[in-house]
Structures are given as structure tokens and as C-alpha cells.
Predicted model as a PDB file, atoms N, CA, C, CB and O in Angstrom, pLDDT in the B-factor column:
MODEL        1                                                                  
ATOM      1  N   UNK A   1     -87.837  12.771 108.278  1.00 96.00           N  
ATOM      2  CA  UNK A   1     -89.213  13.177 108.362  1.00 96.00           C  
ATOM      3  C   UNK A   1     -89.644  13.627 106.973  1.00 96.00           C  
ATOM      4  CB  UNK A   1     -89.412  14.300 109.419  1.00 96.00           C  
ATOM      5  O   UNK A   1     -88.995  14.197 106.096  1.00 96.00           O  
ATOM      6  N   UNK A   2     -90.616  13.314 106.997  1.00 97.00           N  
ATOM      7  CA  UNK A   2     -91.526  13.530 104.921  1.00 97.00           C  
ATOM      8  C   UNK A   2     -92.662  14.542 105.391  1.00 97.00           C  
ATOM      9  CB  UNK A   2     -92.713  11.483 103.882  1.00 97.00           C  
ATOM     10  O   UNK A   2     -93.499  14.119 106.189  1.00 97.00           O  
ATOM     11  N   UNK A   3     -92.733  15.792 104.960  1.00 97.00           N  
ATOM     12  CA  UNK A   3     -93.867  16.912 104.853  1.00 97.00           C  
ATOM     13  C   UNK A   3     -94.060  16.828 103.312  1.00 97.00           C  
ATOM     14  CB  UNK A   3     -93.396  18.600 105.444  1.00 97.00           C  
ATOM     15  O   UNK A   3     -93.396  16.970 102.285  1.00 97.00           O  
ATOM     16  N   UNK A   4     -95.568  16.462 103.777  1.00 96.00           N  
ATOM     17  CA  UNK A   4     -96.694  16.667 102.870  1.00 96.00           C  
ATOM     18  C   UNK A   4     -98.007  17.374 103.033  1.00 96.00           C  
ATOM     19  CB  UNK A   4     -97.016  15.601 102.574  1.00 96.00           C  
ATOM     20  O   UNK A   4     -98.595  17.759 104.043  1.00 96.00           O  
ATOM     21  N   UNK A   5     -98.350  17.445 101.554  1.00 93.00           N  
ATOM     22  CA  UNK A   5     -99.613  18.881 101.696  1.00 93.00           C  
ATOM     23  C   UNK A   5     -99.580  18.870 100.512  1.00 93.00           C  
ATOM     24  CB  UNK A   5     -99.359  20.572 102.436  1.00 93.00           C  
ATOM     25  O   UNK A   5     -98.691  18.582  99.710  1.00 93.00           O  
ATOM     26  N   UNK A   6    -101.001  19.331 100.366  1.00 92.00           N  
ATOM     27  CA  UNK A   6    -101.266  19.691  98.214  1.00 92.00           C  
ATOM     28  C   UNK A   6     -99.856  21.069  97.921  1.00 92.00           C  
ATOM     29  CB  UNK A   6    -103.845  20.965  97.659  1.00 92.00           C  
ATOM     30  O   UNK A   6     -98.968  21.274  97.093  1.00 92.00           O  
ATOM     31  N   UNK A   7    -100.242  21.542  98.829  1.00 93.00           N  
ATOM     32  CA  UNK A   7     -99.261  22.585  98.372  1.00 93.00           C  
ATOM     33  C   UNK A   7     -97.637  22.542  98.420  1.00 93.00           C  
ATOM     34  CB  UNK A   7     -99.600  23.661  99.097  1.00 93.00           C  
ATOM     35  O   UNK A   7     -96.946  22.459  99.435  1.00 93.00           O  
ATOM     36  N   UNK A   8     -97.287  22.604  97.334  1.00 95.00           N  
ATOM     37  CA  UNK A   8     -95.503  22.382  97.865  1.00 95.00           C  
ATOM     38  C   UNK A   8     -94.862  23.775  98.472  1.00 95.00           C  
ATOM     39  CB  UNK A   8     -94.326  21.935  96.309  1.00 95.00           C  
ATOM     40  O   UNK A   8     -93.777  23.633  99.036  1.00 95.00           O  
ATOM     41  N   UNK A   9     -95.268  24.754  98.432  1.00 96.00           N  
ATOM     42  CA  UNK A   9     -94.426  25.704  98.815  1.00 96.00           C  
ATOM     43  C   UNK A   9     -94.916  25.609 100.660  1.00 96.00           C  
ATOM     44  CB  UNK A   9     -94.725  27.310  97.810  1.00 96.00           C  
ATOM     45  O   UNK A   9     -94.244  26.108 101.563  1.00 96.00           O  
ATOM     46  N   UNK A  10     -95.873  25.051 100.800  1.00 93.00           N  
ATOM     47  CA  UNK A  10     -96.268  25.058 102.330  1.00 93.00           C  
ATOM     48  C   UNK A  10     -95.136  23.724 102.966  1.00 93.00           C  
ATOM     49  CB  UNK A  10     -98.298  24.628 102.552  1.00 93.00           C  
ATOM     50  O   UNK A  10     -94.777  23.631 104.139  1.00 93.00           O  
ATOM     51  N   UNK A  11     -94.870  23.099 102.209  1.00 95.00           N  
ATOM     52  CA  UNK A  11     -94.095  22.154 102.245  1.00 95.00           C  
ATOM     53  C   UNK A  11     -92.786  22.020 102.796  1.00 95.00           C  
ATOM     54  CB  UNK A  11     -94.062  21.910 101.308  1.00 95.00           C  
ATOM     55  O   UNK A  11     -92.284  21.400 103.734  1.00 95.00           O  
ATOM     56  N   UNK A  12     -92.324  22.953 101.739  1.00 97.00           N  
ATOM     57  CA  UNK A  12     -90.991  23.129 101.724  1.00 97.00           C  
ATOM     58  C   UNK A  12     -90.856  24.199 102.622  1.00 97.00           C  
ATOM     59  CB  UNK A  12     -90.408  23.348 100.413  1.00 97.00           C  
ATOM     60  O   UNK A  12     -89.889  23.941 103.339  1.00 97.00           O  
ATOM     61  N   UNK A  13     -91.407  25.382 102.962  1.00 97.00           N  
ATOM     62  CA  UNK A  13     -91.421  25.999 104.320  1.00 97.00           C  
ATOM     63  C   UNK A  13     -91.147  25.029 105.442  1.00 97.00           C  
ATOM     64  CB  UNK A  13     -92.747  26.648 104.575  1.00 97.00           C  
ATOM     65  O   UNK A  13     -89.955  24.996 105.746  1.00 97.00           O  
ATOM     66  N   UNK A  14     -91.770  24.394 105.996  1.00 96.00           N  
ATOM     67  CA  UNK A  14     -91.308  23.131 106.785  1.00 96.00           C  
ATOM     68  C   UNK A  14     -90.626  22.645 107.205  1.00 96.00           C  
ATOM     69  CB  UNK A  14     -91.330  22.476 106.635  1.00 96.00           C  
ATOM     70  O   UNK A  14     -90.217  22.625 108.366  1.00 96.00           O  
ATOM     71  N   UNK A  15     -90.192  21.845 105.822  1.00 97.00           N  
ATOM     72  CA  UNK A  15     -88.996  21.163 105.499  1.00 97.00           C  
ATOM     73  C   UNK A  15     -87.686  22.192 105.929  1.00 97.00           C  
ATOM     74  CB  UNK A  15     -89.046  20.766 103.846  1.00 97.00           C  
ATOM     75  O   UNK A  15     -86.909  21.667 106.727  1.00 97.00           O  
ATOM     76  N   UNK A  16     -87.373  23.479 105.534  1.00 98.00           N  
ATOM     77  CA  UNK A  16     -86.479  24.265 105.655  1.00 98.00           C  
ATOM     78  C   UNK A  16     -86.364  24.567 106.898  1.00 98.00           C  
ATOM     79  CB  UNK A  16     -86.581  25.188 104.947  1.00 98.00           C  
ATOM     80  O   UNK A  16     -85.255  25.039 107.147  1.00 98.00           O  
ATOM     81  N   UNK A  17     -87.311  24.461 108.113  1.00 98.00           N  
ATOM     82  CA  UNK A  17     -87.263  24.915 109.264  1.00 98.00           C  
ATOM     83  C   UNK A  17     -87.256  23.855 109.898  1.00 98.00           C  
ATOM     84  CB  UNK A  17     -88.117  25.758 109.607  1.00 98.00           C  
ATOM     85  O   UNK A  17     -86.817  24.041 111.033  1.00 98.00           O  
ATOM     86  N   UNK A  18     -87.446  23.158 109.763  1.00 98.00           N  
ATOM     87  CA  UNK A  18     -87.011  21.265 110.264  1.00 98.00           C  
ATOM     88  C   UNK A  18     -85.748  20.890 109.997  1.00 98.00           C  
ATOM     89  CB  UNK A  18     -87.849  19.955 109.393  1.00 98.00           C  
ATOM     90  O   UNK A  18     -85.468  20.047 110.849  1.00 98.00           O  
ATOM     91  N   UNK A  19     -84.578  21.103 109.081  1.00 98.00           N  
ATOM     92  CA  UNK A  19     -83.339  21.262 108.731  1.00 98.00           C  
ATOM     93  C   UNK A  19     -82.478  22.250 108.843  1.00 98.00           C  
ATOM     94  CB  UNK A  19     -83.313  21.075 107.837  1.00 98.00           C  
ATOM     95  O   UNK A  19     -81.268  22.095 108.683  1.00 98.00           O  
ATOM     96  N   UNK A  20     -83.096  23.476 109.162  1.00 98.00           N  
ATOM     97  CA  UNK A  20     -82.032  24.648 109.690  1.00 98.00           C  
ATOM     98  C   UNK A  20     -82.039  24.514 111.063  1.00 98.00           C  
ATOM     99  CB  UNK A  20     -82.402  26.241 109.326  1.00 98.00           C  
ATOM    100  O   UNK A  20     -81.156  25.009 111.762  1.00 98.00           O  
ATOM    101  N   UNK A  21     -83.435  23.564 111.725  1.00 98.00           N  
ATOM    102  CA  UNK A  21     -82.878  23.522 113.412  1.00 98.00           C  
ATOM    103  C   UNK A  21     -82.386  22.204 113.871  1.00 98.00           C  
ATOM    104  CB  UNK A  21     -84.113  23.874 114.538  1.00 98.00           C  
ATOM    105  O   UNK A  21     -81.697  22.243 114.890  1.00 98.00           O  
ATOM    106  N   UNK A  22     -82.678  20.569 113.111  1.00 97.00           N  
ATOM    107  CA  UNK A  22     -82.210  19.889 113.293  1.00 97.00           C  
ATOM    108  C   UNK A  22     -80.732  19.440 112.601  1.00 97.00           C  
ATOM    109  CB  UNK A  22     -83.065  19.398 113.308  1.00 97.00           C  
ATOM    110  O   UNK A  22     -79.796  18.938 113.224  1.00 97.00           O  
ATOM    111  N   UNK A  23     -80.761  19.780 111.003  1.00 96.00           N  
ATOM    112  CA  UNK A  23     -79.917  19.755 110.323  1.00 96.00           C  
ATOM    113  C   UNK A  23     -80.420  19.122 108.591  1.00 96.00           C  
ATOM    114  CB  UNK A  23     -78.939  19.033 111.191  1.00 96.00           C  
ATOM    115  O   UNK A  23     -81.572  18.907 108.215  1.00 96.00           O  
ATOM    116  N   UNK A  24     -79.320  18.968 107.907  1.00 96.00           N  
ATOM    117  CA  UNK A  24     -79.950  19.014 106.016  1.00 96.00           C  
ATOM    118  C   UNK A  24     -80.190  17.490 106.312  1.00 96.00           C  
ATOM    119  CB  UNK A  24     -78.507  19.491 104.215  1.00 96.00           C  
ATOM    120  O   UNK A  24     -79.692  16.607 107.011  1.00 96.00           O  
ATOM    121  N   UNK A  25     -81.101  17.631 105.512  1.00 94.00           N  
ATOM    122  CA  UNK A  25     -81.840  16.047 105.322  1.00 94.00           C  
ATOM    123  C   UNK A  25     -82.651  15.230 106.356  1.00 94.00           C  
ATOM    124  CB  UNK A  25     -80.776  15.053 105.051  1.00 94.00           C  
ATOM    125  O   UNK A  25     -83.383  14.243 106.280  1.00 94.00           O  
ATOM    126  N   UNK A  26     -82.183  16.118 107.453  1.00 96.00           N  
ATOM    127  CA  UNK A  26     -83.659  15.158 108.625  1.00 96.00           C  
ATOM    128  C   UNK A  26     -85.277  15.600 107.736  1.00 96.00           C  
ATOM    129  CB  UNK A  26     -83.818  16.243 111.057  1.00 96.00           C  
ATOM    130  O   UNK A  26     -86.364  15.230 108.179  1.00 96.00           O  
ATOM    131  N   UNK A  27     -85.185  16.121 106.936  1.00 97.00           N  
ATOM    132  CA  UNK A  27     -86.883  16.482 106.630  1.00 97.00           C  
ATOM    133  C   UNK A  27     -86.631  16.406 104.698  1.00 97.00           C  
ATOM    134  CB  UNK A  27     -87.562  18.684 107.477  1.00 97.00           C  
ATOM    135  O   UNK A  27     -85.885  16.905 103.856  1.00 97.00           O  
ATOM    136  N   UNK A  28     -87.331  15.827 104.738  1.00 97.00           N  
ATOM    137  CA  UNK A  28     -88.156  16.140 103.002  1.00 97.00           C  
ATOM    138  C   UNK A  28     -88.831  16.744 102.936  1.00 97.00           C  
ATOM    139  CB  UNK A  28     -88.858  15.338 102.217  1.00 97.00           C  
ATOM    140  O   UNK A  28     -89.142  17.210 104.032  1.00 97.00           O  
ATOM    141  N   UNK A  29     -89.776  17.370 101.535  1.00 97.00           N  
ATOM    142  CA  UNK A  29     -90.817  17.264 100.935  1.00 97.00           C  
ATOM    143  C   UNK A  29     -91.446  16.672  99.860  1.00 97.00           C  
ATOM    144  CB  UNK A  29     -90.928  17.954 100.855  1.00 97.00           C  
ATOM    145  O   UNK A  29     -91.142  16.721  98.668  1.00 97.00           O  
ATOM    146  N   UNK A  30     -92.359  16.107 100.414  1.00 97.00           N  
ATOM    147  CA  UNK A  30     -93.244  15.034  98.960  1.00 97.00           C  
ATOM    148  C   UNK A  30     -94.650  15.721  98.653  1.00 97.00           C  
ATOM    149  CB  UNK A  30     -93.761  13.018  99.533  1.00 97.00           C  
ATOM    150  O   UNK A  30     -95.501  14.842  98.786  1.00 97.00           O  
ATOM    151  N   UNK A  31     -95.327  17.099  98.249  1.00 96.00           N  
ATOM    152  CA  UNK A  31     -96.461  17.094  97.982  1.00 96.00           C  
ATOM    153  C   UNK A  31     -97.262  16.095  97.537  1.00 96.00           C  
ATOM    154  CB  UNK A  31     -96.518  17.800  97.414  1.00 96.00           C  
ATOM    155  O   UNK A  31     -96.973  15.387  96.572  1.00 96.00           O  
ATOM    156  N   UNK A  32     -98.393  15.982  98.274  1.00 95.00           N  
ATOM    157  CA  UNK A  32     -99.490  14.939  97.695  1.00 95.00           C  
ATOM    158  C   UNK A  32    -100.601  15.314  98.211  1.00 95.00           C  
ATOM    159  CB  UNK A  32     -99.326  13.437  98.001  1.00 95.00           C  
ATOM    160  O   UNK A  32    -100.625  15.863  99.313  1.00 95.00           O  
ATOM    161  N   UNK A  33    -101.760  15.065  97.458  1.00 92.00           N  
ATOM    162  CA  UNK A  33    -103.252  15.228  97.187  1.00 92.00           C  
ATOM    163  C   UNK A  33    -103.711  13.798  98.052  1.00 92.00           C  
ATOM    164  CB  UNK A  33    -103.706  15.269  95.278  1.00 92.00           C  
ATOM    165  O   UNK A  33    -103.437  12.739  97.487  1.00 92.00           O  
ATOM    166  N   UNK A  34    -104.347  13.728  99.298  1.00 87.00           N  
ATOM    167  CA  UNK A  34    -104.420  12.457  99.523  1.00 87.00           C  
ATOM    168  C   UNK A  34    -105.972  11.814  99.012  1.00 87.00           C  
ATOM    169  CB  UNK A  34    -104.085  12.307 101.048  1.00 87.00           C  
ATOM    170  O   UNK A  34    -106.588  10.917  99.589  1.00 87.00           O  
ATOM    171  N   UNK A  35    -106.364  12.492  97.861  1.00 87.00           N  
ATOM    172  CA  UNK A  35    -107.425  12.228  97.098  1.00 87.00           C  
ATOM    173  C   UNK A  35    -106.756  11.419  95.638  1.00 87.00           C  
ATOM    174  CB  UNK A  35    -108.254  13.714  96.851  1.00 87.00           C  
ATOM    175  O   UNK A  35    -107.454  11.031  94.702  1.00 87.00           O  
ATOM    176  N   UNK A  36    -105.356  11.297  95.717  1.00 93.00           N  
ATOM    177  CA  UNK A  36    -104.922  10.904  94.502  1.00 93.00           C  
ATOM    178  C   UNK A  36    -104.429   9.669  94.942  1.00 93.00           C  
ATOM    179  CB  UNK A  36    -103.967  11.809  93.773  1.00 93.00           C  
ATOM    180  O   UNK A  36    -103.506   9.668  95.757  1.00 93.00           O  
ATOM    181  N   UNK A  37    -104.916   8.585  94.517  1.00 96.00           N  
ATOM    182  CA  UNK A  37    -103.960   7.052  94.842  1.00 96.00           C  
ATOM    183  C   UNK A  37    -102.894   7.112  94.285  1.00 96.00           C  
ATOM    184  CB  UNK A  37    -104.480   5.637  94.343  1.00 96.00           C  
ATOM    185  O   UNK A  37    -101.938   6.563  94.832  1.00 96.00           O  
ATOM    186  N   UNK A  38    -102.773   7.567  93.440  1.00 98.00           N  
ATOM    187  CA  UNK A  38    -101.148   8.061  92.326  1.00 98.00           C  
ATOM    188  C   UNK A  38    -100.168   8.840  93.303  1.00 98.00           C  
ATOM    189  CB  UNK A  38    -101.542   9.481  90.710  1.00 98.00           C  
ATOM    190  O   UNK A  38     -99.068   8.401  93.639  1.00 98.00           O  
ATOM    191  N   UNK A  39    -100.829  10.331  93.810  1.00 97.00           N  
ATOM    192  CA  UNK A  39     -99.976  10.754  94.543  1.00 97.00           C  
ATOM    193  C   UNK A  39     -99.434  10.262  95.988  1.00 97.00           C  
ATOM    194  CB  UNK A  39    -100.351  11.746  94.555  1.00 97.00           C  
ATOM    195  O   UNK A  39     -98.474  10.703  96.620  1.00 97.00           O  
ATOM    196  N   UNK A  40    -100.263   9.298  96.301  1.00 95.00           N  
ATOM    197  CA  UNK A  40     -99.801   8.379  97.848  1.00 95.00           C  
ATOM    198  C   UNK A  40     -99.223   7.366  97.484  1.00 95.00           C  
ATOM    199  CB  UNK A  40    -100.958   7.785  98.887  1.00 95.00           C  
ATOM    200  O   UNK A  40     -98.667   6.605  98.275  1.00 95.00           O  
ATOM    201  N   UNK A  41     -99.259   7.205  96.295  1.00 97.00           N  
ATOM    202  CA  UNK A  41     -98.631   6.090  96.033  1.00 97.00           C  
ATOM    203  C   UNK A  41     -96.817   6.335  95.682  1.00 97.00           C  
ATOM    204  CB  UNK A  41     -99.522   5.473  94.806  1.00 97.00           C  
ATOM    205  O   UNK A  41     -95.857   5.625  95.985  1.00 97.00           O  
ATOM    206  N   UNK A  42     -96.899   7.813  94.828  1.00 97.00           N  
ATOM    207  CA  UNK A  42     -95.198   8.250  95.209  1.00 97.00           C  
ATOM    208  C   UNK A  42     -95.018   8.780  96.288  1.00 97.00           C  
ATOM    209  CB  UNK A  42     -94.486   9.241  94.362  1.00 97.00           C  
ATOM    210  O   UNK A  42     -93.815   8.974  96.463  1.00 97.00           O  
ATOM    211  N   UNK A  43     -95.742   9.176  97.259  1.00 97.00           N  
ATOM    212  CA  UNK A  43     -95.582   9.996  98.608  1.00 97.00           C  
ATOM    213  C   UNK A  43     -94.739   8.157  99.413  1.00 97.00           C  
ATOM    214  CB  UNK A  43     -97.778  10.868  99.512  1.00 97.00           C  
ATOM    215  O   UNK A  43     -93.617   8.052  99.907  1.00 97.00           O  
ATOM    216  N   UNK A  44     -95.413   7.440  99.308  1.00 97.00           N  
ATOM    217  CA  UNK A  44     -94.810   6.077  99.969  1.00 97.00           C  
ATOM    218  C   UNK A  44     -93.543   5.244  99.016  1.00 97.00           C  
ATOM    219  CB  UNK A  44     -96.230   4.930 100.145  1.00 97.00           C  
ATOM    220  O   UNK A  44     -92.678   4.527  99.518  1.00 97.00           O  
ATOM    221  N   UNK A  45     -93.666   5.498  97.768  1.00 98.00           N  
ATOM    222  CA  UNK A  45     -92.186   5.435  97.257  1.00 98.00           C  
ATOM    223  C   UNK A  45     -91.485   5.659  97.252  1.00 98.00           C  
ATOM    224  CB  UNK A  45     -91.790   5.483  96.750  1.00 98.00           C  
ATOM    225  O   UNK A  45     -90.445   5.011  97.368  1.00 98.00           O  
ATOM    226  N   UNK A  46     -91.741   7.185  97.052  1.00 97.00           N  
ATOM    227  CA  UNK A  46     -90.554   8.403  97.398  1.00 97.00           C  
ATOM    228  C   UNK A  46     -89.800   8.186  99.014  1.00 97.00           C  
ATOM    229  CB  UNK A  46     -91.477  10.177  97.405  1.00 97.00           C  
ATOM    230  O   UNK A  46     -88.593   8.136  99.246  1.00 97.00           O  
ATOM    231  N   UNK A  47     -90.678   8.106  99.775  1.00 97.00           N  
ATOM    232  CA  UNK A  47     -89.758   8.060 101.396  1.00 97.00           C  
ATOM    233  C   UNK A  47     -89.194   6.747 101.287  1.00 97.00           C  
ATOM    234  CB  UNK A  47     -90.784   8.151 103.064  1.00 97.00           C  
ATOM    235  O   UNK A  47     -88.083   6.422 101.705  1.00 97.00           O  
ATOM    236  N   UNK A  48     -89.977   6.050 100.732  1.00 97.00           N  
ATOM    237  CA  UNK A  48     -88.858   4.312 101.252  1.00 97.00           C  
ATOM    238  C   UNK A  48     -87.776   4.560 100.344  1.00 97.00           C  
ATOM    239  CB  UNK A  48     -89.653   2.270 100.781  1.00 97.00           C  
ATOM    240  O   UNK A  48     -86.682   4.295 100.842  1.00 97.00           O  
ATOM    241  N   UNK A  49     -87.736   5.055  98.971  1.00 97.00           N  
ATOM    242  CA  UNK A  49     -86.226   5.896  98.175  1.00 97.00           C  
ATOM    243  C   UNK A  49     -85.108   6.238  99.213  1.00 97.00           C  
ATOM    244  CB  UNK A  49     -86.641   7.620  97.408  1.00 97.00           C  
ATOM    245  O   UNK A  49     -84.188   5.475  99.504  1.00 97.00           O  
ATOM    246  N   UNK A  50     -85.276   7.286  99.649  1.00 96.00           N  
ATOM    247  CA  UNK A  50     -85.224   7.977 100.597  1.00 96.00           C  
ATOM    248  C   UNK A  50     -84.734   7.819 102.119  1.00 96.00           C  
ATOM    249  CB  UNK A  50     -86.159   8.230 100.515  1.00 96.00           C  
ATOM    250  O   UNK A  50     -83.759   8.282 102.711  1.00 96.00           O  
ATOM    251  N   UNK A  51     -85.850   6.937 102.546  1.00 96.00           N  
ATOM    252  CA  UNK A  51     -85.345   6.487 103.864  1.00 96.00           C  
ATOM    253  C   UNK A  51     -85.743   5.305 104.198  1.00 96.00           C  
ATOM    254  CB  UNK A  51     -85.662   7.274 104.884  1.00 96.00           C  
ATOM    255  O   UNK A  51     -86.355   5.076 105.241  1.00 96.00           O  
ATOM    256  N   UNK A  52     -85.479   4.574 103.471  1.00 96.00           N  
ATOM    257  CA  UNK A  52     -85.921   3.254 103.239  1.00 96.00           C  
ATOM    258  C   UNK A  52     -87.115   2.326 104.047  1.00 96.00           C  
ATOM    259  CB  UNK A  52     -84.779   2.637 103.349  1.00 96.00           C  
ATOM    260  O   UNK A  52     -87.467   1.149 104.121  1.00 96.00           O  
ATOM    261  N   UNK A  53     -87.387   3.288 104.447  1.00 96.00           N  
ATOM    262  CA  UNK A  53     -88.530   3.088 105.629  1.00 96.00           C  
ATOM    263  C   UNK A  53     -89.378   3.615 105.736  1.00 96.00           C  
ATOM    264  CB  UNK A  53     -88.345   3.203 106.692  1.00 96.00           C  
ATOM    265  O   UNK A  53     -89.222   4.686 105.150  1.00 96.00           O  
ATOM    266  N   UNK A  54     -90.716   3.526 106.350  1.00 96.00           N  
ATOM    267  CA  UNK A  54     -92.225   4.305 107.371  1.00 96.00           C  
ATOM    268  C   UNK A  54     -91.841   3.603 108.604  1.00 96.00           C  
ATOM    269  CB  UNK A  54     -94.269   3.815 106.841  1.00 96.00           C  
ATOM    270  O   UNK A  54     -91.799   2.390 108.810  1.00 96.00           O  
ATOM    271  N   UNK A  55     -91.557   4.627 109.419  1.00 96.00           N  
ATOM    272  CA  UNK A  55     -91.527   4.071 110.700  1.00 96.00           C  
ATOM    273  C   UNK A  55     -92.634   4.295 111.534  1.00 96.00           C  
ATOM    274  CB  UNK A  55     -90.473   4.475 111.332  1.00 96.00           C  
ATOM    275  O   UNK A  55     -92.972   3.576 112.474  1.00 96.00           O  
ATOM    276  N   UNK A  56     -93.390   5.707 111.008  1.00 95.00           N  
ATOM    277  CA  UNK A  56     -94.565   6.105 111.740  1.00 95.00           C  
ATOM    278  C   UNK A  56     -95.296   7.338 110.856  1.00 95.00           C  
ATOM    279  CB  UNK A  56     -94.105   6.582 113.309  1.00 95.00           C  
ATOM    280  O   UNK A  56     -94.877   8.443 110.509  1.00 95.00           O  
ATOM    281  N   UNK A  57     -96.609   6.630 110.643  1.00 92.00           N  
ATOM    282  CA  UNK A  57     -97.263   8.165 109.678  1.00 92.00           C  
ATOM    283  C   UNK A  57     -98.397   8.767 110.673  1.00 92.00           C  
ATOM    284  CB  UNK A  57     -98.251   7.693 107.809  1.00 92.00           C  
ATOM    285  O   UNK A  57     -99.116   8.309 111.561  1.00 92.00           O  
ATOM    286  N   UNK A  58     -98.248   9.658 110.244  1.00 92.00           N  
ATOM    287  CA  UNK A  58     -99.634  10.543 111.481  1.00 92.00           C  
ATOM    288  C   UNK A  58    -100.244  11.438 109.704  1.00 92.00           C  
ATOM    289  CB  UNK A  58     -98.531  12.435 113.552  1.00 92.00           C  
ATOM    290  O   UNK A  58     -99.784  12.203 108.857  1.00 92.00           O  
ATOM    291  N   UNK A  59    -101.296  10.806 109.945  1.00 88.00           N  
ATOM    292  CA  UNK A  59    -102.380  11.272 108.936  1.00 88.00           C  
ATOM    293  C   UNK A  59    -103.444  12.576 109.410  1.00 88.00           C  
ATOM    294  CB  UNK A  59    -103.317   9.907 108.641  1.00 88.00           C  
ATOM    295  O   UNK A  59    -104.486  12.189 109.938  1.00 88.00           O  
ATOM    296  N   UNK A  60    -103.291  13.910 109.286  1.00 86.00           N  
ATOM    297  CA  UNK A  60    -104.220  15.050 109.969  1.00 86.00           C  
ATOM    298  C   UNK A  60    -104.770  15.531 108.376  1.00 86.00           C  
ATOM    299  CB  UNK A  60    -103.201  16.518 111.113  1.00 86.00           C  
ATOM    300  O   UNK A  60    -104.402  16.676 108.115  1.00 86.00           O  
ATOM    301  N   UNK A  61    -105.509  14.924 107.367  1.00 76.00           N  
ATOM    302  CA  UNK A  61    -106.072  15.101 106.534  1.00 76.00           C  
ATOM    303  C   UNK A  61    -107.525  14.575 106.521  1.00 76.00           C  
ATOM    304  CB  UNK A  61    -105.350  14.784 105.745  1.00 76.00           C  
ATOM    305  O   UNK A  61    -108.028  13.659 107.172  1.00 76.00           O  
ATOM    306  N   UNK A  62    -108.295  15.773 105.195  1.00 72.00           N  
ATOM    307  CA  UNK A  62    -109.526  14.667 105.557  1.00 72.00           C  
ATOM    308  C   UNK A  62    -109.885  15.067 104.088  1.00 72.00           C  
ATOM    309  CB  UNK A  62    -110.895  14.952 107.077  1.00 72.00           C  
ATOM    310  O   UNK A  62    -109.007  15.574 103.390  1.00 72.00           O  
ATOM    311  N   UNK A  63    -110.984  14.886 103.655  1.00 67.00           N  
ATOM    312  CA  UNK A  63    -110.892  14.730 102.006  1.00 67.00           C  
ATOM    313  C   UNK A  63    -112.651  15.269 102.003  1.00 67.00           C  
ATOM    314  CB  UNK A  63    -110.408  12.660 101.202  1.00 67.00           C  
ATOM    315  O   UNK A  63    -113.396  15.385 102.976  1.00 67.00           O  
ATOM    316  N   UNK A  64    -112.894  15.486 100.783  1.00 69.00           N  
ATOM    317  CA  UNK A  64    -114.085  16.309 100.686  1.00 69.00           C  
ATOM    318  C   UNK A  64    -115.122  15.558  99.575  1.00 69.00           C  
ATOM    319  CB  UNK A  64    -113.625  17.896 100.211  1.00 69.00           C  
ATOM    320  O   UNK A  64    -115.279  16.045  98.456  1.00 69.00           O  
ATOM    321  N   UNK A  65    -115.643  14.623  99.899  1.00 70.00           N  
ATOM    322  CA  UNK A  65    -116.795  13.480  99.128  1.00 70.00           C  
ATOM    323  C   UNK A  65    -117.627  13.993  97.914  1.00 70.00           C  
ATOM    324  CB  UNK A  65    -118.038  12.996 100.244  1.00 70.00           C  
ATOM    325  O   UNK A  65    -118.144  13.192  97.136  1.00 70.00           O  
ATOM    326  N   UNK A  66    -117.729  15.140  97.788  1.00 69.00           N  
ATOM    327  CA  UNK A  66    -118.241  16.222  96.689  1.00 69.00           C  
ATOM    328  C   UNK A  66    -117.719  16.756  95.465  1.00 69.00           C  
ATOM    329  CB  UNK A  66    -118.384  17.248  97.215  1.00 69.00           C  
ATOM    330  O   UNK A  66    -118.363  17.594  94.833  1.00 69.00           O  
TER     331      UNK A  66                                                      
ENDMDL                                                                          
END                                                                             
């Protein structure tokens, strides 16, 4: 599993509680801005690195046109 968010420390909170109850390495963190094509663009590099795969993304972001 890949947790993302602008913020990395919200991140890695997550990540740490996703691996202390499932175990090390079921969870990452990739901060990304999904206003940055750069940063989605390593957010989707980084996991296929990783886990050589997207098996399923659930997108709960929304971006601010201003």
C-alpha cells in the first residue's frame, strides 16, 4: 500500500501504523502534490519500483483552480 499527501510527516504516520499492525513493508510513503505532474509522476514510479505494480488507486483529493 503507497500513502500519499503533500505532507510527509502525515504520511509516514500512516505508513507506521499500517506496518506495526500488518507488518514492515505492507505500506510506503510517497508524498505528492497532486497539482504537480512531476510529483505523480514519481508517486507512479516510485510504487511500480517498489511494487511493481497499481493494482488499485482510490483518489480522495481535489485541487484548488486559483
Amino acid at each position: 500500500m503507497v500513502i500519499s499527501s503533500r505532507k510527509a510527516e502525515a504520511c509516514d504516520e500512516v505508513t507506521k501504523a499500517i506496518n506495526a499492525a500488518h507488518g514492515a513493508g505492507r505500506a510506503i510513503s510517497i508524498p505528492a502534490n497532486i497539482s504537480s505532474k512531476e510529483d505523480l509522476q514519481r508517486l507512479v514510479d516510485e510504487t511500480n519500483r517498489q511494487f511493481g505494480r497499481i493494482d488499485i488507486l482510490v483518489c480522495n483529493a481535489a485541487s484548488n483552480p486559483y
